[in-house]
C-alpha positions as CSV (number, residue, x, y, z in Angstrom):
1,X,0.0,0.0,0.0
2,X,1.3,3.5,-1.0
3,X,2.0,5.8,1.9
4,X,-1.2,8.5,2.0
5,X,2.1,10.8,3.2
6,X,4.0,9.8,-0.5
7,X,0.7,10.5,-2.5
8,X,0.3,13.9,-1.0
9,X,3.7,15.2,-1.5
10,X,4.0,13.7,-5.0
11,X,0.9,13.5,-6.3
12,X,1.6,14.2,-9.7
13,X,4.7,11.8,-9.6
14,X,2.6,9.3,-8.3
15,X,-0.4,9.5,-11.5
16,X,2.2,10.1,-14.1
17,X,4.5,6.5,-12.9
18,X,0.8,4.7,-12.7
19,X,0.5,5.1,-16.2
20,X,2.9,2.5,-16.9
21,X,0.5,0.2,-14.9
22,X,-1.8,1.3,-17.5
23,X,-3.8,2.4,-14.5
24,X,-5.6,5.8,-14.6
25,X,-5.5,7.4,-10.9
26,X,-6.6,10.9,-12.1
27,X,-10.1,10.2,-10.4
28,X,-8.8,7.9,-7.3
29,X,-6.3,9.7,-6.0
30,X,-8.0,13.0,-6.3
31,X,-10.8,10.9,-3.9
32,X,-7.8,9.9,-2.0
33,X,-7.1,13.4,-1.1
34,X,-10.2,14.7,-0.8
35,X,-11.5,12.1,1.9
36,X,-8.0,13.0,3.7
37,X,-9.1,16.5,3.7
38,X,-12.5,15.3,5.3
39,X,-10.4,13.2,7.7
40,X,-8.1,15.9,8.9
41,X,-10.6,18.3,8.8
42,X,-13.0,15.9,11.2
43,X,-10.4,14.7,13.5
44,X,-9.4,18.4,14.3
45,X,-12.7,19.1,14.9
46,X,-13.2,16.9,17.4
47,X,-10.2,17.3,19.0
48,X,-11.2,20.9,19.3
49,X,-14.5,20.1,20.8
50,X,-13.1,17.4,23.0
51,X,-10.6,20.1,24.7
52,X,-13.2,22.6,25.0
53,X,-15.5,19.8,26.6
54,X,-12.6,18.8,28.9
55,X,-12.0,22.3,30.0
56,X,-15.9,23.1,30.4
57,X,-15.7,19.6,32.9
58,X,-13.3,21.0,35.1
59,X,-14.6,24.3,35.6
60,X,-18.2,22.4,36.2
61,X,-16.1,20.3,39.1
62,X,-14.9,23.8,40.2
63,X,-18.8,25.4,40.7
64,X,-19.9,22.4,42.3
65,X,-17.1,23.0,45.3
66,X,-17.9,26.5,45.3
67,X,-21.9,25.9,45.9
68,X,-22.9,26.8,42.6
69,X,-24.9,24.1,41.5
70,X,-27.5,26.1,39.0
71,X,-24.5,27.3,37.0
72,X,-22.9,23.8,37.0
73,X,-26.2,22.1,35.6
74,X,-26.5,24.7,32.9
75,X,-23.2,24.2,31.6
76,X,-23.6,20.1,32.0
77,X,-26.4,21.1,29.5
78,X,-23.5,22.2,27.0
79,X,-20.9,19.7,27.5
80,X,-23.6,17.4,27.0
81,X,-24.5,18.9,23.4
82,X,-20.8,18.7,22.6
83,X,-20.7,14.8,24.1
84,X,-23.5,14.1,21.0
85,X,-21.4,16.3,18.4
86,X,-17.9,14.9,19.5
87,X,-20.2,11.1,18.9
88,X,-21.0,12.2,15.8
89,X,-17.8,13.2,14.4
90,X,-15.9,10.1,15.7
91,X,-19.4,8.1,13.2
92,X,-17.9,10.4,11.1
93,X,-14.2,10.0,10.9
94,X,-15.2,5.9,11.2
95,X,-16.5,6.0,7.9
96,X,-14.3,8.7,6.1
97,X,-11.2,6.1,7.5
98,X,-12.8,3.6,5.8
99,X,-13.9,4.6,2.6
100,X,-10.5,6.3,2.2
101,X,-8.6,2.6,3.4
102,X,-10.6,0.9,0.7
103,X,-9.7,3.2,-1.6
104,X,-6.1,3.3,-1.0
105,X,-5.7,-0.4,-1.1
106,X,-7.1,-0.9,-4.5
107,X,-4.0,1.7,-5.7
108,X,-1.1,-0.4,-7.5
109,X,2.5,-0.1,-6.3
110,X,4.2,2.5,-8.5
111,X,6.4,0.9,-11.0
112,X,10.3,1.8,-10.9
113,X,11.8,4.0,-13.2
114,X,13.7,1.7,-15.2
115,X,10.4,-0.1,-15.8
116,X,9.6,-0.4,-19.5
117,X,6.3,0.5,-20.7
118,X,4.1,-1.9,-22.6
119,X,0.2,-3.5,-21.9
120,X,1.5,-7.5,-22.3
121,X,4.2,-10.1,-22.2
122,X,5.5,-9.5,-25.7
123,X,6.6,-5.8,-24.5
124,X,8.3,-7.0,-22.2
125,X,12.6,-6.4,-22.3
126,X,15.0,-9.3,-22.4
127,X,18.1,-8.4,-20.1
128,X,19.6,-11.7,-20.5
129,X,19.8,-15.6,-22.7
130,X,22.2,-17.6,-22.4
131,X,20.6,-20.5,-25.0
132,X,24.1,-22.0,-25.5
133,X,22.5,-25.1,-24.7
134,X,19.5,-25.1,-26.5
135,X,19.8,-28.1,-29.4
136,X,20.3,-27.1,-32.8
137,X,18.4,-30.0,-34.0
138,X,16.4,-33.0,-33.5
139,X,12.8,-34.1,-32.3
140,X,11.9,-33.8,-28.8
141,X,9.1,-35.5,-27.7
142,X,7.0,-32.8,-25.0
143,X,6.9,-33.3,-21.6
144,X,3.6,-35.3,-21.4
145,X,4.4,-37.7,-23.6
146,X,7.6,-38.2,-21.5
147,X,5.4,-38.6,-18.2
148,X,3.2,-41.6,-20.0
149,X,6.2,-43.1,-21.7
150,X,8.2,-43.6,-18.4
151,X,4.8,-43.6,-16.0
152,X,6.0,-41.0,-13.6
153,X,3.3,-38.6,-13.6
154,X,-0.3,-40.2,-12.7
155,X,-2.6,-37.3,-14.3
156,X,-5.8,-39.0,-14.5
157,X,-5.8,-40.8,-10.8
158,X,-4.8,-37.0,-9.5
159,X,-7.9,-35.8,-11.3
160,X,-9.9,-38.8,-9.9
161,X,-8.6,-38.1,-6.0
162,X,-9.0,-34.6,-6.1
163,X,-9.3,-32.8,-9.9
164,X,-8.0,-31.6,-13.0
165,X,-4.4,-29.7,-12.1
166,X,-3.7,-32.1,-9.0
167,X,-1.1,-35.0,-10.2
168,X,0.3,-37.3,-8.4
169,X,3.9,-37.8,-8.7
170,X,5.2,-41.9,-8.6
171,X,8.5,-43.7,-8.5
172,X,11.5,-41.8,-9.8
173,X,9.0,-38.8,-10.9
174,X,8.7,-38.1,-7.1
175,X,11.7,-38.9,-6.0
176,X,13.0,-36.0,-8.9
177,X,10.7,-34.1,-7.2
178,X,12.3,-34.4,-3.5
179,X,15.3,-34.3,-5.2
180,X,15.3,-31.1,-6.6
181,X,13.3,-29.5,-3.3
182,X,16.7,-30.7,-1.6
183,X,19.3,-29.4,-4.4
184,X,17.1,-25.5,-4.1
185,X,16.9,-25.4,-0.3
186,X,21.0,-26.4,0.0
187,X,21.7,-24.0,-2.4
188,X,19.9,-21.7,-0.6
189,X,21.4,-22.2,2.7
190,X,24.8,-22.1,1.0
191,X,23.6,-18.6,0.0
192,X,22.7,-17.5,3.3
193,X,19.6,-17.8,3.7
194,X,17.7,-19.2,6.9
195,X,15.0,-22.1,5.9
196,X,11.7,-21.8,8.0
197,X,9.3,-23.8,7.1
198,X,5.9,-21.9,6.9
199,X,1.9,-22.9,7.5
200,X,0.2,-23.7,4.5
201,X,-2.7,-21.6,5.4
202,X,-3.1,-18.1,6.2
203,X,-5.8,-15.9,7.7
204,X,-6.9,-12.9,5.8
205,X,-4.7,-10.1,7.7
206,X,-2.1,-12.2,6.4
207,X,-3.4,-12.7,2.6
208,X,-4.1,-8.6,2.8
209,X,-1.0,-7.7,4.1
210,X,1.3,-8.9,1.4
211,X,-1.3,-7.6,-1.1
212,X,-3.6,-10.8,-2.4
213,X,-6.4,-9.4,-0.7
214,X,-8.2,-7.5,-1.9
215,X,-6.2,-7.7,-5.2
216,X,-6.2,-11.7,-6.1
217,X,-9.4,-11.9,-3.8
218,X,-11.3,-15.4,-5.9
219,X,-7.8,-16.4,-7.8
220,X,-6.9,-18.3,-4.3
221,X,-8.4,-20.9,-2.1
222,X,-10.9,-19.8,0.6
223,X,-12.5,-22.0,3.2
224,X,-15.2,-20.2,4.4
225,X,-16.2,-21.4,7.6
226,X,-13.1,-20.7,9.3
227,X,-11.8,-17.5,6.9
228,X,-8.3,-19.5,6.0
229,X,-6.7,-19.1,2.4
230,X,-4.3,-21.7,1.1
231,X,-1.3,-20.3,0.0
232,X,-0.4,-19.1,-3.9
233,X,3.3,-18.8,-2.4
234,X,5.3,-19.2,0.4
235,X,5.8,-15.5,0.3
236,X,3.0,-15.1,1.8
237,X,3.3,-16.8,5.6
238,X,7.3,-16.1,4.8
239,X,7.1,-12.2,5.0
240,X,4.0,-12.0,7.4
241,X,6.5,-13.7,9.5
242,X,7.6,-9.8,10.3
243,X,4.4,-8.3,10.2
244,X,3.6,-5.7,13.5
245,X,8.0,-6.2,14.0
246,X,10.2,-3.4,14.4
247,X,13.5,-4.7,13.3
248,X,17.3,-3.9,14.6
249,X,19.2,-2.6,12.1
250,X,22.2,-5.1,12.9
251,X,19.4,-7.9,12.0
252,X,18.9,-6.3,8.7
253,X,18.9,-7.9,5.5
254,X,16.8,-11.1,6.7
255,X,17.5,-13.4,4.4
256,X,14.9,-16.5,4.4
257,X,14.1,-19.6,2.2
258,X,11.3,-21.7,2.6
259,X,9.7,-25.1,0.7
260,X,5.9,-24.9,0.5
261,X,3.4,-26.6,-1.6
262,X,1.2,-23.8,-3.4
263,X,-2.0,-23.7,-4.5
264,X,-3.8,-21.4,-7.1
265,X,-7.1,-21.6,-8.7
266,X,-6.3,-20.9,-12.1
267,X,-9.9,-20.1,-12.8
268,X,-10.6,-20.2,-16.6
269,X,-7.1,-21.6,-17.6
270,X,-7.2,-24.1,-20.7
271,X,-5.4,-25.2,-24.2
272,X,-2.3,-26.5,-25.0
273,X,-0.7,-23.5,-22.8
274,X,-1.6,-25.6,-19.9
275,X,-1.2,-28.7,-21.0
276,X,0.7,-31.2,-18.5
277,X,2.6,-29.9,-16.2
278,X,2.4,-25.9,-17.7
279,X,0.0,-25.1,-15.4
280,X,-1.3,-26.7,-12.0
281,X,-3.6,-26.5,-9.3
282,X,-1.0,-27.4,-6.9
283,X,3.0,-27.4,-6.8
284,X,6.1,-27.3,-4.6
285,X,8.0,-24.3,-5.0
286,X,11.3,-22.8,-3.0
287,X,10.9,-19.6,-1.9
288,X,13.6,-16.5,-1.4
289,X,12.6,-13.6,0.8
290,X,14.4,-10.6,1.9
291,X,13.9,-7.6,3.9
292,X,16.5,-5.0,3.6
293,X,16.9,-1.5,4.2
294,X,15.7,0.6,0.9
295,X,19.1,2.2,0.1
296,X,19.8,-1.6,-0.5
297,X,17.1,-3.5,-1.5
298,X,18.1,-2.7,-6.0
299,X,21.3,-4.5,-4.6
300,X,19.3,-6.8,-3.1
301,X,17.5,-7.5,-6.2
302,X,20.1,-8.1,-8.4
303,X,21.9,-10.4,-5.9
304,X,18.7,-12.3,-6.2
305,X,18.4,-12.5,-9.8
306,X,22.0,-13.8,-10.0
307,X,21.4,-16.1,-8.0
308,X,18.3,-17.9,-9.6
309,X,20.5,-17.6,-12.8
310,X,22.6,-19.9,-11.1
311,X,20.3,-22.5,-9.9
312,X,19.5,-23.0,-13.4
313,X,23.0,-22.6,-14.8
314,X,24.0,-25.6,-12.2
315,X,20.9,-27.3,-13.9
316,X,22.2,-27.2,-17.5
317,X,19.2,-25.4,-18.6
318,X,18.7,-22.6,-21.6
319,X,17.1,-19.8,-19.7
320,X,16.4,-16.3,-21.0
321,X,15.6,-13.2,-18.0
322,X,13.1,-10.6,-18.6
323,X,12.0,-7.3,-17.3
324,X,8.4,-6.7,-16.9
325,X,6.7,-4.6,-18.7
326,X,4.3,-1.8,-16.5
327,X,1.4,-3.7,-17.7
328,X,2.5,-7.1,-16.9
329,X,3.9,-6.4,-13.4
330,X,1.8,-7.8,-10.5
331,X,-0.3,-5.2,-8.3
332,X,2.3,-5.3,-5.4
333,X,5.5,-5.3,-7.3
334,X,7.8,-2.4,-8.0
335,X,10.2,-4.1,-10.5
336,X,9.9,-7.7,-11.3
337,X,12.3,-10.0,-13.4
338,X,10.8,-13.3,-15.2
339,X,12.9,-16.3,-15.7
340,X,12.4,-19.1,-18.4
341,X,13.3,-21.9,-19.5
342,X,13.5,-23.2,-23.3
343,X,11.0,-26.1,-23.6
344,X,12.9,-28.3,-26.1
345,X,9.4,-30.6,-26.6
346,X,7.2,-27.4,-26.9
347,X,9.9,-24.9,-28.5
348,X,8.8,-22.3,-26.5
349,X,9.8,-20.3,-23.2
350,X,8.8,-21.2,-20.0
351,X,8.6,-19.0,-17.2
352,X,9.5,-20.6,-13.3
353,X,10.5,-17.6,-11.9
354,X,9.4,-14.1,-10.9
355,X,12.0,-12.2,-8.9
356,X,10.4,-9.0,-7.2
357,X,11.5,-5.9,-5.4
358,X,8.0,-4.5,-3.3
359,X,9.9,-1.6,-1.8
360,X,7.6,-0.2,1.2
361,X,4.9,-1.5,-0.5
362,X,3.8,-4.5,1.1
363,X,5.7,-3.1,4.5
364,X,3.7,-0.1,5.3
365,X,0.7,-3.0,5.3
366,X,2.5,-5.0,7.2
367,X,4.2,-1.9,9.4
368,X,7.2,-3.8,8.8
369,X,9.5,-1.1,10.4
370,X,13.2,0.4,12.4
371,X,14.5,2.6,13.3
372,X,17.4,4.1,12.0
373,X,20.4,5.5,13.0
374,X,18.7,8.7,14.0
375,X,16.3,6.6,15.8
376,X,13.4,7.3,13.8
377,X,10.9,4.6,12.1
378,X,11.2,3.5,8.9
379,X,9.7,1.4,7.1
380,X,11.8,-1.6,5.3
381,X,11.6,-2.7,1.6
382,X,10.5,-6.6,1.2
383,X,11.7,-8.8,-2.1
384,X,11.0,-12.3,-2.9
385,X,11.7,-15.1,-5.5
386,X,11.2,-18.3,-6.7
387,X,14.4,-20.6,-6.6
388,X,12.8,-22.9,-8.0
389,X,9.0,-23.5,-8.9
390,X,9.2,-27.6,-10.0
391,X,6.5,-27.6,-12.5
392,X,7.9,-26.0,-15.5
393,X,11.3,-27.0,-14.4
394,X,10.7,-30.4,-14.3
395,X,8.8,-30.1,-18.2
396,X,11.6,-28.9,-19.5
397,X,14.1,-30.6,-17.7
398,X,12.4,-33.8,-18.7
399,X,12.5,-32.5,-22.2
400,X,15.8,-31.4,-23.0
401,X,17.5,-34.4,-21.3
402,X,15.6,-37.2,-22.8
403,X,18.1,-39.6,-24.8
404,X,17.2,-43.1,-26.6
405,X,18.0,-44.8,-23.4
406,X,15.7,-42.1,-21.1
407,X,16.2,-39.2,-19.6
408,X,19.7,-38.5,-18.1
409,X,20.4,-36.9,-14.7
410,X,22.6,-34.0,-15.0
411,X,25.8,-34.5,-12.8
412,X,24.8,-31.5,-9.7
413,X,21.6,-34.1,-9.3
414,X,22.6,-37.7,-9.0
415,X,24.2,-37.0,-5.5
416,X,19.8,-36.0,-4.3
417,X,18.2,-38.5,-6.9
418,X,19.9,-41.6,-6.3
419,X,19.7,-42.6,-9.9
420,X,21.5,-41.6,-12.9
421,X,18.4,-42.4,-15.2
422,X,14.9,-42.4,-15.5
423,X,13.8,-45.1,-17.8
């Protein structure tokens, strides 16, 4: 959520870099700072009335010690006609709070200036390939037809247990899938980061405060009865892990990994661009998260992206990063850089990551805060990544490694697989 503070010291800053979220804030904002007006304007009000009420009290306590009881009861009169004003302004500033909170968190994070514009993903700006390893020729059978060949995938019993998008992973299939969960959380640790392993569920305060709710309200799992939301990402529990904290600034940059199974609803998702394993109810993903001060949360970022770029260097996988366009950045981010891998069955990129910096964004709903070396509050930036989502990795790991004799196990992964071959 954008600081009220921010959009009404920089309000024209703050419609002109919305633009390249393709979102018009002309009429919003101005709302914004209208009903802050209101606020401001009602608050001082009543804090006016409620001083003069308190000083009317005292002076009544005075007349009753000095015998004057007549004067005291017609001056209860007033206080008591400022008593039902003061009630009414507090109705008041209730409801211009909350028309101008529901307001402000339907306003997108502003993009960064080195965000390029553009409405989809085919404006979006390649900062780096490095396809060295994509084959120059030969037929590569897709993913799927890997999965039935070698039966390591169950599709249709996941659908019959629970429904379409839910597979059930068998035999070496799973155990590539515990393998790689193991290689990404090493790595990770090896990195620096501290694993936590997170709930899978999260109450709304939590969904809200790193920006699904209201945002992605229906595009995640609700149960009803007791308000819970399964998780789209470990992000979410991860970085609510801090939320209400005031953190020491020796403890600064928190640096946390986490393994989570994810679940998204995917409403109205079909085709061929969801075929298999390109798009699922439910995966495992590893998680990065950081929290850093903001002087050093673009070096923070880049760190990141480097080090995704590795995971899937180590992996022997053709990958390709790209900078988001302001029309196909998420509502929270601030700058966000894809990652994708070339599907050698599909001949197509396919994105497994999304590296993010959030700035104060998903802080100031959080009031993720410290103090700094002046002792004053401040509020922290937050970043995350994936390192790795499995899905897509495993489609096109499947796919590029497939030989005659099955599908070979790069050298980094025999040590977690146990097996040099799936066949």
């Amino acid at each position: 959520m954008l600081q009220l503070s921010f959009i009404r010291e920089k309000t024209s800053e703050v419609i002109e870099r919305l633009k390249l979220k393709n979102f018009d804030g002309v009429q919003s904002i101005s709302d914004i700072l209208r009903l802050d007006d209101i606020r401001r304007e009602t608050k001082k009000a009543q804090d006016d009335m409620q001083a003069q009420s308190n000083i009317l009290a005292k002076e009544i306590g005075i007349m009753f010690k000095q015998g004057k009881a007549h004067e005291a009861d017609a001056m209860k009169k007033t206080t008591a006609g400022l008593k039902l004003t003061i009630k009414e302004l507090d109705e008041k500033l209730v409801q211009v709070s909350k028309e101008l909170d529901e307001l402000l968190v339907r306003i997108p994070n502003l993009p960064h200036i080195s965000v390029p514009p553009g409405r989809t993903a085919e404006d979006n700006e390649i900062v780096l390939k490095e396809d060295a390893l994509i084959p120059a020729q030969g037929e590569y059978l897709p993913h799927w037809d890997l999965i039935t060949k070698y039966d390591i995938i169950d599709f249709a019993t996941g659908t019959k247990i629970t429904g379409s998008g839910f597979p059930v992973y068998k035999g070496k299939g799973a155990r590539l899938q515990r393998a790689l969960v193991n290689f990404f959380l090493d790595q990770a640790l090896a990195a620096g980061y501290f694993e936590v392993q997170p709930p899978y569920m999260v109450n709304a305060a939590s969904a809200f405060a790193t920006g699904q709710l209201p945002d992605k309200d229906g595009q995640m799992y609700h149960d009803v009865t007791d308000d819970l939301y399964l998780i789209p990402t470990a992000e979410v529990p991860v970085t609510n892990i801090y939320r209400d904290t005031i953190l020491k600034l020796q403890d600064i940059p928190v640096k946390n990994v986490a393994y989570s199974a994810c679940f998204r609803r995917e409403a109205g998702s079909w085709g061929k661009e969801v075929r298999g394993l390109n798009r699922l109810h439910q995966f495992d993903k590893v998680e990065i998260v950081q929290i850093t001060l903001p002087e050093k949360s673009y070096q923070a970022l880049e760190e990141m992206r480097e080090y995704v770029a590795s995971l899937l260097r180590k992996l022997e996988l053709p990958f390709r990063i790209v900078k988001l366009c302001g029309g196909d950045m998420s509502f929270t981010s601030a700058l966000t850089y894809d990652f994708e891998v070339w599907s050698a069955g599909q001949k197509r990129w396919l994105e497994v990551s999304s590296v993010s910096n959030f700035e104060a964004f998903q802080s100031n709903r959080l009031k993720l805060r410290y103090k700094d070396e002046t002792g004053k509050m401040q509020l922290a930036h937050t970043l995350n990544g994936s390192a790795l989502a499995l899905p897509r990795i495993v489609a096109a790991f499947l796919e590029i490694n497939q030989t005659p004799n099955g599908i070979r196990i790069p050298d980094i992964l025999k040590p977690y697989c146990g097996f040099t071959m799936i066949n």
